[in-house]
C-alpha positions in Angstrom: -40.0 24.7 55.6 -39.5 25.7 51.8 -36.1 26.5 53.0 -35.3 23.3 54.6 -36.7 21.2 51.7 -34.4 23.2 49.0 -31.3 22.3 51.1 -32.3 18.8 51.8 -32.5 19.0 47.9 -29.4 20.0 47.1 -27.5 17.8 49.9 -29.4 14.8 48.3 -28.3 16.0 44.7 -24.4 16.2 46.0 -24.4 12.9 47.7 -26.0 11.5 44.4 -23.8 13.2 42.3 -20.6 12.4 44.2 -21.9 8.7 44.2 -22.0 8.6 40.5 -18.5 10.6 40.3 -17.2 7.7 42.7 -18.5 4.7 40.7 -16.8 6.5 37.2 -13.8 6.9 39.2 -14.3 2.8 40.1 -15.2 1.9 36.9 -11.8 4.2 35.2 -9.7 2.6 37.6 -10.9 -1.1 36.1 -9.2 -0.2 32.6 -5.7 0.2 32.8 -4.0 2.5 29.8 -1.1 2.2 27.9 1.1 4.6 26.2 2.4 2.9 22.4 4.7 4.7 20.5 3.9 4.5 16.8 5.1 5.8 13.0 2.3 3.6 11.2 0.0 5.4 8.9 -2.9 7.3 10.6 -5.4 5.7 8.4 -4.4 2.2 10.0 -4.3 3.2 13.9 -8.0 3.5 14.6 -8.7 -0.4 13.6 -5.3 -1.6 15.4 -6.9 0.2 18.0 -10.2 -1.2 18.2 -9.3 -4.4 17.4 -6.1 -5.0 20.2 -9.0 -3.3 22.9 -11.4 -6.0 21.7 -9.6 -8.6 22.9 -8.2 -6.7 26.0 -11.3 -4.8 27.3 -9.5 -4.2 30.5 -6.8 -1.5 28.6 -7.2 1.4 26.8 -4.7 2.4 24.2 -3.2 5.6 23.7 -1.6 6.1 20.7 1.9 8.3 20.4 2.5 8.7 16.6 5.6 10.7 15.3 8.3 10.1 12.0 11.0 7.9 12.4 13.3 9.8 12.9 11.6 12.1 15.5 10.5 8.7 17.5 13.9 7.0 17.3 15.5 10.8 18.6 12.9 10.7 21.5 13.1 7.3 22.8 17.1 7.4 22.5 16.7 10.8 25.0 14.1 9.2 27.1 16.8 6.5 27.6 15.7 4.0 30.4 13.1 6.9 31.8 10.5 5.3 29.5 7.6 7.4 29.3 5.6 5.0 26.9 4.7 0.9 27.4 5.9 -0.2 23.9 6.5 0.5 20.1 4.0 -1.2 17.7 5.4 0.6 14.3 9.0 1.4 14.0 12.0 0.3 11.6 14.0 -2.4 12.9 17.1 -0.6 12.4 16.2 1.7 14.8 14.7 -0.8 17.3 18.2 -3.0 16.8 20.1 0.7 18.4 17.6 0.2 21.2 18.5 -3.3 21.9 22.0 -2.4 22.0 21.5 0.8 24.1 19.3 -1.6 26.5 16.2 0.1 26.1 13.9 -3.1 25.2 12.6 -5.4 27.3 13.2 -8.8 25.9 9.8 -11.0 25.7 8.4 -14.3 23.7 4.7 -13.0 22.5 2.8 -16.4 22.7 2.5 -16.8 19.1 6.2 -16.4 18.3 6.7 -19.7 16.9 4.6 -18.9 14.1 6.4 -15.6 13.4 8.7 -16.5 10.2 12.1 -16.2 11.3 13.7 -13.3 9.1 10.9 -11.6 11.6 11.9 -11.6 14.5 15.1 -11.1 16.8 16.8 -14.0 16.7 17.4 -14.5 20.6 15.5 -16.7 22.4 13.6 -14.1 24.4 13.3 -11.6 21.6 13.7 -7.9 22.0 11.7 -6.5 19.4 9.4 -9.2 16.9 8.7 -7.7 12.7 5.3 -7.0 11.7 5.4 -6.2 7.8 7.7 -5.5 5.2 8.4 -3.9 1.9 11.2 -5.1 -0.5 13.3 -4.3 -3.7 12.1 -3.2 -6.9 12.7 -2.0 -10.2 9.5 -0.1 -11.9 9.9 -0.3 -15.5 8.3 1.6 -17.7 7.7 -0.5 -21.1 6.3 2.0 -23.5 9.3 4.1 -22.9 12.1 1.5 -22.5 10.6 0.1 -26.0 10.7 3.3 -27.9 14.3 4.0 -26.5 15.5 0.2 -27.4 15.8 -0.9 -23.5 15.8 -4.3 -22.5 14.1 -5.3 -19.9 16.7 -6.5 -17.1 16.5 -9.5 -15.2 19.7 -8.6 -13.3 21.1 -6.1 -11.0 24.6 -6.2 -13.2 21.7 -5.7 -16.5 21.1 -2.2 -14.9 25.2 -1.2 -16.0 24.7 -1.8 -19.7 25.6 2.1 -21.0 22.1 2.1 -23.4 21.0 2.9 -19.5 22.8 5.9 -19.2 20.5 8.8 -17.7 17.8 6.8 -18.0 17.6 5.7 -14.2 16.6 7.4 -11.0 17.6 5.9 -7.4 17.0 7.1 -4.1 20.1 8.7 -2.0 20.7 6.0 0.6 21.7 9.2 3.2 18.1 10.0 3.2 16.1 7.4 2.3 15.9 4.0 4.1 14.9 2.3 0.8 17.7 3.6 -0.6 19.9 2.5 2.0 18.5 -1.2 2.2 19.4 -1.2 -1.2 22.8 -0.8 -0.5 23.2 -2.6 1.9 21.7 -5.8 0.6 24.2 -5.4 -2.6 27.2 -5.3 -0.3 25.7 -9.0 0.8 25.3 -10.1 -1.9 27.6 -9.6 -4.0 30.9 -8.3 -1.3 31.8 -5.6 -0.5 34.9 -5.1 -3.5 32.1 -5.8 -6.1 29.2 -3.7 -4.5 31.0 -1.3 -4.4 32.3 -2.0 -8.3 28.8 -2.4 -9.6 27.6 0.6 -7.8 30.7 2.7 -9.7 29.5 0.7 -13.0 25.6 2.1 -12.1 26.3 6.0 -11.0 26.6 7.0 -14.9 23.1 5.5 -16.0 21.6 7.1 -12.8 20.0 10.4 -13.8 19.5 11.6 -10.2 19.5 10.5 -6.5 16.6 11.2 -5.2 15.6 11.7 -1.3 12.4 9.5 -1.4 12.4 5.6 -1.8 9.1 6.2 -3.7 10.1 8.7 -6.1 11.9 7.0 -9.0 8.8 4.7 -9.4 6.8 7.7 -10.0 9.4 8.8 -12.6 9.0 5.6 -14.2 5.2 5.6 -14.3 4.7 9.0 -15.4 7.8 8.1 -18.3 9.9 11.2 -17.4 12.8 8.7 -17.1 12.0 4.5 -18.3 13.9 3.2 -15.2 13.2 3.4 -11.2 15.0 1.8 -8.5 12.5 1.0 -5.7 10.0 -1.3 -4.4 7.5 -3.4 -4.8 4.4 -1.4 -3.1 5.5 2.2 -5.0 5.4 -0.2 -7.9 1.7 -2.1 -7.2 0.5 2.0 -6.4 1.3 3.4 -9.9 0.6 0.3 -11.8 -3.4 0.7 -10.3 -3.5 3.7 -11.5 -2.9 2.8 -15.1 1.0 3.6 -15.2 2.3 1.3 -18.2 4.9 -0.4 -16.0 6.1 -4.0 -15.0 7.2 -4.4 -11.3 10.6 -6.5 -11.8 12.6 -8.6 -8.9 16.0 -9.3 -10.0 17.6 -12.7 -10.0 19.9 -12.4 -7.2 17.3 -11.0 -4.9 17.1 -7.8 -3.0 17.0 -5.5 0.2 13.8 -4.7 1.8 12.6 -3.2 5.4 10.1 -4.0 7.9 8.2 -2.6 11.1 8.7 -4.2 14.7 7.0 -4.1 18.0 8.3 -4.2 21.5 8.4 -3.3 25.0 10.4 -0.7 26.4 12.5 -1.0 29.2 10.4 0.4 32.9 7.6 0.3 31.0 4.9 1.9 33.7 2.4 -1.4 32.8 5.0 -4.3 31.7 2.1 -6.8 32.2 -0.4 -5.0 30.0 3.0 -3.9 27.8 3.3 -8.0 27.7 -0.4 -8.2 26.1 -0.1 -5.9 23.3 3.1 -7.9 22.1 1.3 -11.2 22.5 -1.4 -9.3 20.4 0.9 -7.9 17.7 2.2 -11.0 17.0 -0.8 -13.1 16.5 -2.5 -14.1 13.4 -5.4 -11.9 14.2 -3.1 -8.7 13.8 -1.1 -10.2 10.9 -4.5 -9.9 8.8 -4.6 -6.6 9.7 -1.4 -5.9 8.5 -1.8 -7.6 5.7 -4.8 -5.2 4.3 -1.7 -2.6 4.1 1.0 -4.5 3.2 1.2 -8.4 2.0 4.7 -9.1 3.1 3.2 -10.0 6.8 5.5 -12.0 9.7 3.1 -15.0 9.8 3.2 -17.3 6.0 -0.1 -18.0 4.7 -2.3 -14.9 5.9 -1.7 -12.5 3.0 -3.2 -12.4 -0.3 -1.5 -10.7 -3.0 -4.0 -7.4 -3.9 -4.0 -6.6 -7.5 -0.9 -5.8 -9.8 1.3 -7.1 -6.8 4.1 -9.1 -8.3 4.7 -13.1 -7.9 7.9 -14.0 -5.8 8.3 -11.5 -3.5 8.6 -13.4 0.2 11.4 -15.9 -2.7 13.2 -12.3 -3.3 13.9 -10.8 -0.4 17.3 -12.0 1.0 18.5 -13.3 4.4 19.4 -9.5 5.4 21.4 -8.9 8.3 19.8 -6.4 9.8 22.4 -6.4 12.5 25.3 -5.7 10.1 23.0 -3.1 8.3 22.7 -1.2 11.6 26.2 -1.5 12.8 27.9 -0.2 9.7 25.6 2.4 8.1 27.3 5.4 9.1 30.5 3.8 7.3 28.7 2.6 4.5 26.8 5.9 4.0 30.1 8.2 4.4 31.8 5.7 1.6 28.5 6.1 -0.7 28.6 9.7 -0.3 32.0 10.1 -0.9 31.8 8.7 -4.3 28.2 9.5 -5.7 26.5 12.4 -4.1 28.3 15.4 -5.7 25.4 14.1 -8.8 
């Protein structure tokens, strides 16, 4: 009797036990997950997290986070064989090789007609829509500019005047993507024959090419050289933490960069894919973006945190992102050709 009652037992605990196995397995199966490919800072993934799977109880978001450049290399191999849902965090220039390789899925997130127009692809059904950006700089270090007799420049041509020389750093465009949207916005502006003139004009004032858009800021806070081409965030950084510098936007504008979002081609859940854009594009996201970064897609969201300087959105030019994409390996040969033996 014992006997019998110990197996009834332990058939009662299995049936029990593969009931409750059975209604987890019911209640996984109600929340559908989603593979995003990512290169946003760590620190910021847990809240997009939480607050995307707020809204969208029914999905669960895995996050696939890698640099740039490994992210761009991997979804290029991956090709059509998408093995993530979307991107939410990834330079435009590389999303504009995707959209040419065919590798986005063209969609209108619900709140696109709010999203400013520099952000966004400018198709109808967009391919890939911006989230945030960061945009040209000089940092300019006035203790050390005063005791050397430096004006302050107001101009990109200012930056040529030989009491300069050595006293600038820039970042090398063939590395850096700040340095590159440098150069490409000055071949905008100003042509490409007098780009290419003022860039001659600049290379003996510039001390050294460096590899890191952030860099020659630091140089300038810290004094080791009065002058760093950048932008404005490395600038607002250094400034809070006491570095004697102004963050200057020159008159004729500048360059800048910003992240996108989109869906990639068979992605395994298009219709959940399809949320998370609607989501990244809404105003709910933008002032998340905006505790990072102030240049947001959507006007009115963003306010300016300390030491972050007036007329940025004014600065930044209409850049062709298209063009930027399309001739950088030209543009980069050219640039190296001339200035990188420095």
């Amino acid at each position: 009797m014992a006997r019998s009652r110990r197996v009834f037992s332990t058939l009662l605990a299995g049936l029990i036990g593969g009931v409750l196995l059975l209604g987890g397995a019911a209640l996984a199966q109600g929340k559908t997950t989603i593979q995003v490919y990512t290169t946003l800072l760590p620190e910021s993934l847990a809240e997009f997290k939480a607050a995307f799977e707020a809204e969208n109880s029914e999905i669960e978001l895995i996050w696939r986070r890698e640099s740039t450049g490994v992210l761009t290399a991997r979804i290029a191999a991956e090709g059509e064989n998408a093995r993530a849902d979307a991107i939410w965090g990834l330079a435009v220039t590389s999303m504009l090789d995707f959209k040419k390789r065919g590798l986005l899925q063209p969609y209108a997130p619900k709140n696109l007609a709010e999203v400013r127009p520099a952000f966004r692809d400018p198709d109808p059904v967009p391919s890939w829509v911006g989230m945030e950006a960061w945009a040209a700089a000089v940092c300019f270090n006035t203790i050390e500019a005063a005791k050397l007799g430096l004006p302050k420049p107001t101009s990109w041509h200012d930056l040529t005047d030989p009491r300069f020389k050595g006293k600038i750093t820039f970042s090398n465009p063939a590395a850096s993507g700040t340095g590159y949207f440098h150069v490409s916005a000055w071949i905008q502006i100003f042509g490409e024959a007098k780009a290419w003139d003022f860039m001659e004009k600049l290379h003996p004032n510039v001390a050294i090419y460096e590899p890191s858009g952030t860099r020659p800021c630091r140089h300038a806070a810290t004094g080791e050289f009065p002058v760093g081409i950048s932008y404005e965030l490395a600038g607002m950084i250094e400034k809070g933490k006491g570095a004697p510098i102004e963050i200057l936007l020159m008159k004729e504008g500048g360059g800048w960069d910003m992240d996108t979002a989109a869906i990639l081609k068979n992605a395994p859940h298009p219709a959940e894919a399809q949320k998370l854009m609607d989501f990244a594009a809404s105003r709910k996201a933008n002032t998340l973006y905006a505790k990072w970064v102030p240049q947001v897609a959507i006007d009115g969201i963003a306010t300016p945190p300390a030491n972050y300087p007036e007329g940025v959105a004014a600065s930044m030019i209409k850049n062709d992102f298209g063009w930027a994409s399309e001739n950088r390996d030209r543009i980069l040969k050219a640039w190296s050709e001339r200035f990188e033996k420095k």
